[in-house]
C-alpha positions as CSV (number, residue, x, y, z in Angstrom):
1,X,133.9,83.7,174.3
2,X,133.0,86.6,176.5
3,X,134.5,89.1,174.0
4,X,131.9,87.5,171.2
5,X,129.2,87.8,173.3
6,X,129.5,91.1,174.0
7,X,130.1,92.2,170.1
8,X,127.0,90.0,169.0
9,X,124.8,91.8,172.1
10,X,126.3,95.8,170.5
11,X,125.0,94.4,167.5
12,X,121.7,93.5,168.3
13,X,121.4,96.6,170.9
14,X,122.2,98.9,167.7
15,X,119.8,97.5,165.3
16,X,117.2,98.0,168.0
17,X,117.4,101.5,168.3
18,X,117.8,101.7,164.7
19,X,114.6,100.0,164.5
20,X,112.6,101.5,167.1
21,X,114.6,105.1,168.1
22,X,113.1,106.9,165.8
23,X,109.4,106.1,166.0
24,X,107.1,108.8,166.5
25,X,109.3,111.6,165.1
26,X,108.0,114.0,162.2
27,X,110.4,114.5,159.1
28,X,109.6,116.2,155.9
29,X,112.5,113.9,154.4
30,X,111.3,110.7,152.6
31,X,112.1,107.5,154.8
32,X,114.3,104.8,153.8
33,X,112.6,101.7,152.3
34,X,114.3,98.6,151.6
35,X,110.6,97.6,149.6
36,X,109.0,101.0,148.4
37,X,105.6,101.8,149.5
38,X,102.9,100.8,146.5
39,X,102.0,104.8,147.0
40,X,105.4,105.6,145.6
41,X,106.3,102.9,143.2
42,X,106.2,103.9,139.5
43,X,103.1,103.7,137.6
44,X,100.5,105.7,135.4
45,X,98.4,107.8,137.5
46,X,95.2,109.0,136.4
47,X,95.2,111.9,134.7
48,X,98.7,112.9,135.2
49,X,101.3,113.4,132.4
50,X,104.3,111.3,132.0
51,X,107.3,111.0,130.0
52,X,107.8,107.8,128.9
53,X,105.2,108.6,126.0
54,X,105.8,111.0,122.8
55,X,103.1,113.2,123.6
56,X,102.9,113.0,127.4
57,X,99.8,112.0,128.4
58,X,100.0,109.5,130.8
59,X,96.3,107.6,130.6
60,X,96.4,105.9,127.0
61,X,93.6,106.2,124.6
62,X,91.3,102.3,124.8
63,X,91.5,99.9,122.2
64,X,89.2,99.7,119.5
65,X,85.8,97.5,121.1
66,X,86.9,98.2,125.0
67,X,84.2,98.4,127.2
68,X,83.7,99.1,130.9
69,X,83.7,96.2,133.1
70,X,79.7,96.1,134.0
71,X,78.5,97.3,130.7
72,X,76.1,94.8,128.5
73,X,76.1,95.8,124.8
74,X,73.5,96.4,123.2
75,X,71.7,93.0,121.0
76,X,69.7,93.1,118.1
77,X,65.5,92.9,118.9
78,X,65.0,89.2,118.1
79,X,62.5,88.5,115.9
80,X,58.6,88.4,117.2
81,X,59.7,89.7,120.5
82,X,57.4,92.5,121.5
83,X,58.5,96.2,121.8
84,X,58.5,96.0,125.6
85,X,60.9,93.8,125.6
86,X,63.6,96.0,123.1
87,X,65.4,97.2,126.0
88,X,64.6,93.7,128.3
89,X,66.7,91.4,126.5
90,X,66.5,89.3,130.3
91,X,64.3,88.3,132.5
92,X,63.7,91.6,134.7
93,X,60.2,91.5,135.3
94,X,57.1,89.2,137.2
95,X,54.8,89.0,134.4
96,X,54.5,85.6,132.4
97,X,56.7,86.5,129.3
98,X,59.9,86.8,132.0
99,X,58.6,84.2,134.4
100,X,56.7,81.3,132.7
101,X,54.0,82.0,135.3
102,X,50.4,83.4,135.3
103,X,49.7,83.3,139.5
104,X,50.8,80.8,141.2
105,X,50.7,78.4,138.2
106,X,52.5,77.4,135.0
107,X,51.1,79.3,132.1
108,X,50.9,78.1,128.2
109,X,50.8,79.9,125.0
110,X,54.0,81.4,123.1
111,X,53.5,85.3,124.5
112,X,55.1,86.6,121.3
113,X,53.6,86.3,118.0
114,X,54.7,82.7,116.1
115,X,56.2,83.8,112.9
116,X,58.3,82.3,110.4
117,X,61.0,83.9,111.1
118,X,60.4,83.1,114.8
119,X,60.7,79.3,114.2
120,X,63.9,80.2,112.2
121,X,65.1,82.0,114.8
122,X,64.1,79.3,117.3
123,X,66.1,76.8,115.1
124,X,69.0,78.1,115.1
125,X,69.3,78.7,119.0
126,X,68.4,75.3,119.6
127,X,70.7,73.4,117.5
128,X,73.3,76.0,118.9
129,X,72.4,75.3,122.5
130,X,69.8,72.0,122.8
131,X,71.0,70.0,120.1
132,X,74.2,68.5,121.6
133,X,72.1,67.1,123.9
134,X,68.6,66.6,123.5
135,X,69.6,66.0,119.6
136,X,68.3,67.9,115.8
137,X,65.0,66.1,116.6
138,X,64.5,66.6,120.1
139,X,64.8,63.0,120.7
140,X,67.7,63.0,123.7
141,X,70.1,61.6,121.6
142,X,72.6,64.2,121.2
143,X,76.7,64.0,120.7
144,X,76.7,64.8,124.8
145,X,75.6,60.8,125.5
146,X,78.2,59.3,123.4
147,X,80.6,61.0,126.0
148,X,79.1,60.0,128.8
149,X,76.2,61.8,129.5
150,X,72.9,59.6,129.9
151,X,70.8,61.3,131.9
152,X,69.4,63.4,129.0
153,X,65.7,63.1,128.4
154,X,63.9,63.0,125.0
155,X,61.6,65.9,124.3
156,X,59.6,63.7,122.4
157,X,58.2,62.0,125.6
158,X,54.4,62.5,126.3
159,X,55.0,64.1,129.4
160,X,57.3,66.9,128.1
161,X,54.9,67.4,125.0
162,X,52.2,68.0,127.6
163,X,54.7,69.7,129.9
164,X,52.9,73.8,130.1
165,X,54.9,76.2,127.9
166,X,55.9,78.0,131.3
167,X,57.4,75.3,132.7
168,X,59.8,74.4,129.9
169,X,60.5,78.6,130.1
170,X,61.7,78.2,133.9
171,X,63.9,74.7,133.1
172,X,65.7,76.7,130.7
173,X,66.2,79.7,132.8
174,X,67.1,77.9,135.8
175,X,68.0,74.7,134.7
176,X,67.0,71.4,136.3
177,X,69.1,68.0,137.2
178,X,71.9,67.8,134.6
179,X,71.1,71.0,133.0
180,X,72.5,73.9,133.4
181,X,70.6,77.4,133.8
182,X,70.5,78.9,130.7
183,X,68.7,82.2,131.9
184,X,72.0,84.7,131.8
185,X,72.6,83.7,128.5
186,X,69.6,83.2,126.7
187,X,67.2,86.3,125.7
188,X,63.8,86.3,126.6
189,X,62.5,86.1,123.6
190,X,64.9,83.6,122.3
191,X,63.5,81.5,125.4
192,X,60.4,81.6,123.7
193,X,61.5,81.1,120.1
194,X,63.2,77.7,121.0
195,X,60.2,76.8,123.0
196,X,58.3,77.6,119.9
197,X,60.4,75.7,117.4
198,X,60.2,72.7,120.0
199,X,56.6,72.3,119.9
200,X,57.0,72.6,116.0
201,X,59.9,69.6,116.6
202,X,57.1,67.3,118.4
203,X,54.2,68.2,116.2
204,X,56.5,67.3,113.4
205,X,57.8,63.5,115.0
206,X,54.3,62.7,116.0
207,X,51.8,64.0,113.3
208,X,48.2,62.1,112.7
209,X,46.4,62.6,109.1
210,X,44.1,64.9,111.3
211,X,47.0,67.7,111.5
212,X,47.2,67.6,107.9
213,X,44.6,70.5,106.1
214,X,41.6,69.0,104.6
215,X,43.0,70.8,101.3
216,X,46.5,68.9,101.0
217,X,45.0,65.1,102.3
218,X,44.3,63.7,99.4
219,X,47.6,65.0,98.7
220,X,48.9,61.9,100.9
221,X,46.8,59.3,99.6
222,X,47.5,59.6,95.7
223,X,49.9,56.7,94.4
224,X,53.6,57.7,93.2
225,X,53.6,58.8,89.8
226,X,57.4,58.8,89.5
227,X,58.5,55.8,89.0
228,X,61.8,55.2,88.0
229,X,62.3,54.9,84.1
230,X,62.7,51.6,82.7
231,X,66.5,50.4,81.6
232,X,67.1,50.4,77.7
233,X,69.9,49.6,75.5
234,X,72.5,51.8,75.5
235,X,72.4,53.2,72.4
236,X,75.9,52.6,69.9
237,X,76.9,49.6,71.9
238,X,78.9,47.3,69.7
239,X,77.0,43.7,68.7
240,X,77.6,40.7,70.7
241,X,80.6,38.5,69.4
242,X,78.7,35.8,67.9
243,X,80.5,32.7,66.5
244,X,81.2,32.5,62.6
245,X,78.7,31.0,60.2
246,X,79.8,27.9,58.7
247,X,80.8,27.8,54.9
248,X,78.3,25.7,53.2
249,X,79.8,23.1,51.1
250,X,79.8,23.2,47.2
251,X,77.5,21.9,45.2
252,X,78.2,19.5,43.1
């Protein structure tokens, strides 16, 4: 028993000064690791050559599209934005076009011009973004509330139709309730063309005669002059069987 005791206590009197004899002295020899140093573990250093590769170079050439991490590409001008905003494509600035403000209060107007191809463009952002939602028509009855979702307003509702243009500009960026901010992934200007095709949605599921040009209204009140033609016989078809005439009896 004493003899084991004795071995175990070499043993752990040994590893000790294996451990800690040595600390503090200078070496120019490379120490012993049972787990090598991340320093010293194999890898591609910058700039450095290395052998593993046909022509040596260590740092490889990027793939075809890499970018930076931190590096926005550039994005086409939308359509009807204003030059100021070419290299703006977010909201960077306190003015009403990035803000939906004027003061302290919501501002209205579109504050780029209202073009066709504005309302096109409008279009197709909302049905990629609103639609699932709020619907084509704007009338909160998108794909979302068959799954679940029935918080979702209509945006034909009087009090979004008289909602200021500024204020549907901040829901979108910074989202409200249910709905998520939409300002770091939505252009300025696109902001602005889906507000604009919106307020083309609602004049469109709530016109009066009185939003019609004097011009085209008697347009509306004419009669239809198509109607549809009237059947006829098609032509070739075979007679009706009929039943065969009776042979008159002989005279006599």
């Amino acid at each position: 028993m004493l003899r084991g005791f004795l071995l175990i206590s070499l043993l752990v009197t040994i590893a000790a000064m294996a451990v800690l004899g040595f600390r503090g002295e200078k070496t120019t020899n490379e120490p012993w690791e049972i787990f090598p140093d991340m320093v010293r573990q194999m890898k591609v250093r910058a700039q450095s050559p290395l052998n593993f590769f046909a022509d040596g170079r260590g740092p490889r050439m990027p793939i075809n599209g890499t970018v930076p991490i931190g590096y926005e590409m550039p994005k086409p001008h939308p359509p009807g934005a204003p030059e100021s905003q070419a290299g703006a494509d977010f909201s960077v600035g306190t003015d009403y076009i990035d803000t939906g403000k004027m003061g302290n209060n919501w501002g209205t107007g579109i504050p780029v011009p209202v073009t066709p191809q504005l309302l096109q463009r409008g279009r197709e952002r909302f049905n990629i973004t609103c639609a699932m939602c709020h619907g084509a028509a704007a009338a909160g009855n998108g794909i979302t509330k068959s799954y679940g979702l029935a918080t979702v307003v209509t945006l034909q509702d009087d009090r979004i139709r008289k909602m200021a243009d500024g204020e549907i500009f901040n829901t979108i960026t910074n989202g409200k309730n249910t709905m998520m901010a939409y300002g770091p992934s939505i252009m300025v200007a696109d902001r602005w063309a889906i507000i604009a095709y919106l307020r083309a949605l609602q004049r469109s599921q709530g016109a009066a005669i009185a939003d019609v040009p004097p011009e085209h209204r008697a347009d509306l009140e004419k009669p239809a002059e198509n109607k549809p033609p009237e059947a006829k016989p098609a032509e070739g078809k075979p007679a009706e069987n009929k039943a065969p005439a009776k042979p008159e009896a002989p005279k006599k």
